[in-house]
C-alpha positions in Angstrom: 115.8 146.5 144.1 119.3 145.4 142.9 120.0 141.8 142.7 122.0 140.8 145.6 124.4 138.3 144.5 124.7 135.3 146.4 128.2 134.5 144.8 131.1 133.7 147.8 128.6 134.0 150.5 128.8 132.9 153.8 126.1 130.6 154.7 125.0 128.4 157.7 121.8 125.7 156.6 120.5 123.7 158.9 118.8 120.4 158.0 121.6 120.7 155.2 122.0 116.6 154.9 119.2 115.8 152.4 116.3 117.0 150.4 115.8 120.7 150.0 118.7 122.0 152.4 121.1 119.7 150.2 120.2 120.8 147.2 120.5 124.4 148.1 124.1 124.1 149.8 124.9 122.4 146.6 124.0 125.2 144.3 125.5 128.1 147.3 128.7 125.8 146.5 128.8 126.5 142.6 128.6 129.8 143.4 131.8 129.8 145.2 130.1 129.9 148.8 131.7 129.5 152.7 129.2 126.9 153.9 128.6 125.9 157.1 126.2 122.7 157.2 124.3 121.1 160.0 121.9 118.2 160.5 121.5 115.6 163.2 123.0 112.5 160.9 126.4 112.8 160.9 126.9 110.2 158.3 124.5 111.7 155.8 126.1 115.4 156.8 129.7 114.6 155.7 128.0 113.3 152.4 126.5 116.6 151.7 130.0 118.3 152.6 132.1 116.1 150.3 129.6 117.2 147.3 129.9 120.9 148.5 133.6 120.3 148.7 133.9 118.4 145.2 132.0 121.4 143.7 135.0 123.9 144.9 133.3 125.3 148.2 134.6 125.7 151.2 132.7 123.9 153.3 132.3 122.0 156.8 129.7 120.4 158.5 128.5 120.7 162.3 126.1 117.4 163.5 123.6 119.3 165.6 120.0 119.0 166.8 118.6 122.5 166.9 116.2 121.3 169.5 118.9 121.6 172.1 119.8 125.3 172.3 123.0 125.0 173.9 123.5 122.7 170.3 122.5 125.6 168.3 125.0 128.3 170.4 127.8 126.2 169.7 126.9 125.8 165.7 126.6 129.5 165.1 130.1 130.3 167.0 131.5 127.9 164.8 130.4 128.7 161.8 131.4 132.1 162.3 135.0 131.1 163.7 135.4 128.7 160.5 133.5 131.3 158.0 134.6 134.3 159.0 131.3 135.7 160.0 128.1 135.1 158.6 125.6 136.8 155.2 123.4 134.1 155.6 121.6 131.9 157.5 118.8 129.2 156.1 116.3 127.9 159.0 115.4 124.8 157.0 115.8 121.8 159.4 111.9 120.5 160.2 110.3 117.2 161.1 106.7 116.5 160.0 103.4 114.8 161.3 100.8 112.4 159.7 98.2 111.7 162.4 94.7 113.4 163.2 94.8 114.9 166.7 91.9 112.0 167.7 94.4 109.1 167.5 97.1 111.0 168.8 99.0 108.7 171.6 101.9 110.6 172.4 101.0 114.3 173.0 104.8 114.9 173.4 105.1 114.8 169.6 103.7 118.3 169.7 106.9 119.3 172.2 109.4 117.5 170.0 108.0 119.2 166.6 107.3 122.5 167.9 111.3 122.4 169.4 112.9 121.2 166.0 110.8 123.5 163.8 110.2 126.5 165.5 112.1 127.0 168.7 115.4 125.6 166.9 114.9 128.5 164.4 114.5 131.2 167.0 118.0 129.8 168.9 120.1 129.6 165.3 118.7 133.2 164.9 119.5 134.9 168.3 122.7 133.6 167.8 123.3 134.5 164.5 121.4 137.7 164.4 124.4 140.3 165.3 126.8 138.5 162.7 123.9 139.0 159.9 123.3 142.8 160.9 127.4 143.1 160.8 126.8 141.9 157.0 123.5 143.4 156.0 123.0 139.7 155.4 119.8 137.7 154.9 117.5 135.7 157.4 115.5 133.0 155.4 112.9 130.5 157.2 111.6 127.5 155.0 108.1 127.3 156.2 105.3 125.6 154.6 101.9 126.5 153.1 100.7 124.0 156.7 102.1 128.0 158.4 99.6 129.4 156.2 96.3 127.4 156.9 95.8 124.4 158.9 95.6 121.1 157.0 94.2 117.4 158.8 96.7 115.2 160.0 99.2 117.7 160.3 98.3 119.5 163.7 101.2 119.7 165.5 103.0 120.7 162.4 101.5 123.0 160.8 101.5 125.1 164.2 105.0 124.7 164.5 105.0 126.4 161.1 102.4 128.9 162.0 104.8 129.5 164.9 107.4 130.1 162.3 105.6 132.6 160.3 104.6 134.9 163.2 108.0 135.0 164.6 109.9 135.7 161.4 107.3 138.7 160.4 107.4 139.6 163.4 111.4 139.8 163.1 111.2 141.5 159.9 109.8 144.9 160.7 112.4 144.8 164.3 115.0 144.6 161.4 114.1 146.8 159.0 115.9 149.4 160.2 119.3 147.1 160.5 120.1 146.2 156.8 119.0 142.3 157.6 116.0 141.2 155.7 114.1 138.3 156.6 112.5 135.8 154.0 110.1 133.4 154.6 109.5 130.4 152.3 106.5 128.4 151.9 106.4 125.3 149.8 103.4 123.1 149.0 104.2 119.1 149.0 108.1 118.9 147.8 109.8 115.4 147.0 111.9 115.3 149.8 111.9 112.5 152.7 110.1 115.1 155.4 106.9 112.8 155.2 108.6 109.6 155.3 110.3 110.1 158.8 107.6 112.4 159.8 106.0 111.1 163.3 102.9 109.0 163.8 100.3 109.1 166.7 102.4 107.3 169.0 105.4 109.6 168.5 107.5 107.2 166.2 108.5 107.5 162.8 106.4 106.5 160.0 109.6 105.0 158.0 107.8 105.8 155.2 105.4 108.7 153.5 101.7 108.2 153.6 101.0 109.5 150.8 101.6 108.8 147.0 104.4 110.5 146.2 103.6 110.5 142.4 101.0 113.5 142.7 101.4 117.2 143.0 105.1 117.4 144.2 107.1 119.7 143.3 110.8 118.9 142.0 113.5 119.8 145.0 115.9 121.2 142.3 112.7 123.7 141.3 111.5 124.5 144.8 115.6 125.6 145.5 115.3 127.2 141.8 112.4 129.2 143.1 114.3 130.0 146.7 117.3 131.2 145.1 115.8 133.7 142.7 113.4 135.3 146.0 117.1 135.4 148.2 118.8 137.1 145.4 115.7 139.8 145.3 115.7 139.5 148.8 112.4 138.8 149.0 109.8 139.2 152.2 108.2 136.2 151.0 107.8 133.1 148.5 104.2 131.5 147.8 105.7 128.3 145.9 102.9 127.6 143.9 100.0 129.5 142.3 97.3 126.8 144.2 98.9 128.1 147.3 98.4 131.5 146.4 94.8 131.5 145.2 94.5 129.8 149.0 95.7 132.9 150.7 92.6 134.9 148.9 90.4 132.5 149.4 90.9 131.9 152.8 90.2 135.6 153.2 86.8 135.4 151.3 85.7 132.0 152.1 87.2 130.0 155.0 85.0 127.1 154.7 86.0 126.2 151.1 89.4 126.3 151.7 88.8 124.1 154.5 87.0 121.7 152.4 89.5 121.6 149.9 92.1 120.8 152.3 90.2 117.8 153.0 89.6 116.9 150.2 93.5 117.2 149.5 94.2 114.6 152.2 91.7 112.3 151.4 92.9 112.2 147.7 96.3 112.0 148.3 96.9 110.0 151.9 
């Protein structure tokens, strides 16, 4: 397939303030993009639209909580009234977990996860669905290898991301026929923030990761390194990291080790 060029586009990200949605309206912006940015800290939001801007986009920002559907209407109407229309849309705002289901306090976590993650990408999508298919444009969804296999202490989330994978390849064969594809991205542990404000038992944030932050993460400039290269192939699908993808086989051959070793990976690095 040719390489579809992601110079001038025009893009809506959401959870575009920090870490991995940042970065990537950042590099959108050296390609001469029409960004649209959203995220829930307004502060934080016009920071990431004054480096877009300084970088010679065109770009604005939209403080929205894609939990609130009405929220995510209004974003997608004006990103297309301030963009012109839309090529691309990035499904990247998310809120983590660190608990095991046993000392979970505050089952309405699992409502306020499942809402930000998965249910906010299916409203930025309805909305933005006829825009994209008036563009032949692209539909990418940052999952998470927790969408591909469940992990301990991350219950709620990784079903949100499960959520996430079903409804996006799901999506991708209704849209085949329509000139929109749909690419769904799943990074292993990134150095982002995500696990610092992810949510505790009782439903509050940590205000800081759990985990050692020194092992196995991945650089947020390479993970968007790796996400640009699969939107300009237009990919189905990005595995970030070869550990992820030997998991995919094994999980097919033998459940019970990957399940083991996914233990094992939260013991060593919690």
């Amino acid at each position: 397939m040719a390489r579809w060029s992601l110079d001038g586009r025009r893009a809506l990200i959401t959870g575009a303030s920090a870490g991995i949605g940042r970065r990537l309206a950042e590099e959108l912006a050296r390609r001469g993009g029409k960004l649209m940015l959203a995220a829930r800290g307004a502060e934080a939001l016009e920071e990431a639209v004054a480096s877009c801007r300084a970088l010679g986009a065109e770009a604005y920002g939209f403080p929205t909580d894609v939990a609130d559907p009405d929220a995510c209407e209004a974003l997608v109407a004006e990103a297309v009234r301030k963009l012109g229309g839309l090529d691309l849309l990035v499904n990247n705002a998310g809120i983590s977990m660190w608990s095991r289901f046993r000392d979970v306090t505050d089952l309405g976590l699992f409502d306020r996860i499942m809402r930000i993650n998965y249910l906010g990408a299916v409203y930025c999508t309805h909305h933005a669905l006829p825009h994209l298919e008036a563009s032949r444009g692209l539909l990418v969804a940052v999952s998470s290898l927790t969408g591909k296999t469940g992990v301990p202490t991350r219950s709620g989330y990784a079903a949100s991301k499960h959520a996430m994978q079903g409804f996006f390849d799901t999506l991708r064969i209704e849209l085949k026929d329509a000139g929109v594809d749909v690419l769904v991205v799943s990074p292993g542990m990134v150095a982002t923030d995500i696990r610092g404000r992810a949510l505790g038992g009782a439903g509050t944030s940590l205000g800081e990761s759990p985990r050692d932050e020194s092992k196995g993460t991945m650089s947020v400039e390479r993970c968007v390194e790796l996400m640009l290269r699969a939107m300009e192939r237009r990919q189905r699908e990005l595995v970030m990291t070869g550990r992820g993808r030997l998991g995919l086989w094994l999980k097919l051959i033998a459940p019970g080790l990957v399940d083991r070793l996914a233990e094992r990976a939260v013991r060593e690095k919690g």
